[in-house]
C-alpha positions as CSV (number, residue, x, y, z in Angstrom):
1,X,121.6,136.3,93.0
2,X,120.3,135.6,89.5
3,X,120.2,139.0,87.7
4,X,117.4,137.9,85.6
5,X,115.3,136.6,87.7
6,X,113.0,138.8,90.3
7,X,113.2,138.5,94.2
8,X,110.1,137.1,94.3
9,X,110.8,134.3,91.7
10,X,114.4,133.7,93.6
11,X,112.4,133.4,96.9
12,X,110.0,130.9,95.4
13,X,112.6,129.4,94.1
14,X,114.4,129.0,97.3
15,X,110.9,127.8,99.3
16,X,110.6,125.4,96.5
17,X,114.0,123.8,97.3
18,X,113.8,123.9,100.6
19,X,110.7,121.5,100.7
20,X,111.9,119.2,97.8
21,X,115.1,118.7,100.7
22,X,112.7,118.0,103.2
23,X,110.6,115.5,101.1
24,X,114.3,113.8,100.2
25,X,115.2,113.8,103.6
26,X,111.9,112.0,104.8
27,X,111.9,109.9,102.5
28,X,115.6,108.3,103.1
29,X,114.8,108.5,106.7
30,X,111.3,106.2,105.9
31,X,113.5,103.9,103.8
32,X,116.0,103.8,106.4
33,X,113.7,103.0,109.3
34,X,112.3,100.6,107.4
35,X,115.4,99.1,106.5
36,X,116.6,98.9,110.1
37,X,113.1,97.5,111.4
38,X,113.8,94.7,109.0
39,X,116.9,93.5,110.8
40,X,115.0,92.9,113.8
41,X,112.6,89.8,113.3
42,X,109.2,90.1,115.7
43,X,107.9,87.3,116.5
44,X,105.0,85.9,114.1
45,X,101.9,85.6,116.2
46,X,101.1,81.8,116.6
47,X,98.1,80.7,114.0
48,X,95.8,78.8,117.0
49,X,96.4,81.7,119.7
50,X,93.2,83.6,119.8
51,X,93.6,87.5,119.3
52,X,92.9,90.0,122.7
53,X,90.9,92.3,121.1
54,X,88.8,90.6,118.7
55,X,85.7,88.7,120.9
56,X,85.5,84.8,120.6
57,X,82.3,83.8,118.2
58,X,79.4,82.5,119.8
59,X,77.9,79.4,118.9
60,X,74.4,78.1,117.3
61,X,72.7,79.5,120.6
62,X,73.6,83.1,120.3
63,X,71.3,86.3,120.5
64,X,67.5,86.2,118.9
65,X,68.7,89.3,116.5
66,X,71.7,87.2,115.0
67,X,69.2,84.7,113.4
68,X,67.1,85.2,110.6
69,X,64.3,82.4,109.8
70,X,64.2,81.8,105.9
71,X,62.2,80.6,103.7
72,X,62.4,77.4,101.5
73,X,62.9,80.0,98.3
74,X,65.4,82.0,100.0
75,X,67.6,78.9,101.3
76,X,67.9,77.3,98.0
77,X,68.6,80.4,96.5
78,X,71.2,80.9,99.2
79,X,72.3,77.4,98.7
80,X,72.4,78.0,94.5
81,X,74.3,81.5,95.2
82,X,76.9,79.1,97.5
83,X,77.6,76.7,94.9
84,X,78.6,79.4,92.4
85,X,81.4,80.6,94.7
86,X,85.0,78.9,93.4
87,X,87.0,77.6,96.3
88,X,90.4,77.4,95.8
């Protein structure tokens, strides 16, 4: 095609433009699907209605292994490290 160009350079070329279509292509296609899903509202899950899959937390009387006994040191240090937290 291009008299100054080889065949291998106009077959790269050609590869290369090829896949730059493709990567066009899926991209209008992702901002199109996107685009479409947004038209259709789902519903928002409802803030009190516990999830399926995640397990409901136990309370204070829950397995030995989930407790660890501190000492006085290590609670006010806790306690200090608590207070430097900002709660907004």
């Amino acid at each position: 095609m291009f008299p100054s160009i080889s065949l291998a350079q106009e077959t790269g070329l050609a590869v290369l433009l090829v896949a730059v279509l493709v990567w066009v292509a899926g991209r209008v296609a992702g901002l199109g699907r996107m685009l479409w899903d947004s038209r259709f509202r789902r519903p928002e899950p409802v803030p009190g209605a516990p999830l399926p899959m995640i397990p409901a937390q136990r309370g204070c009387a829950g397995h030995p292994m989930e407790s660890v006994q501190l000492t006085e040191a290590e609670e006010q240090a806790f306690a200090g490290l608590i207070r430097t937290i900002p709660l907004h």
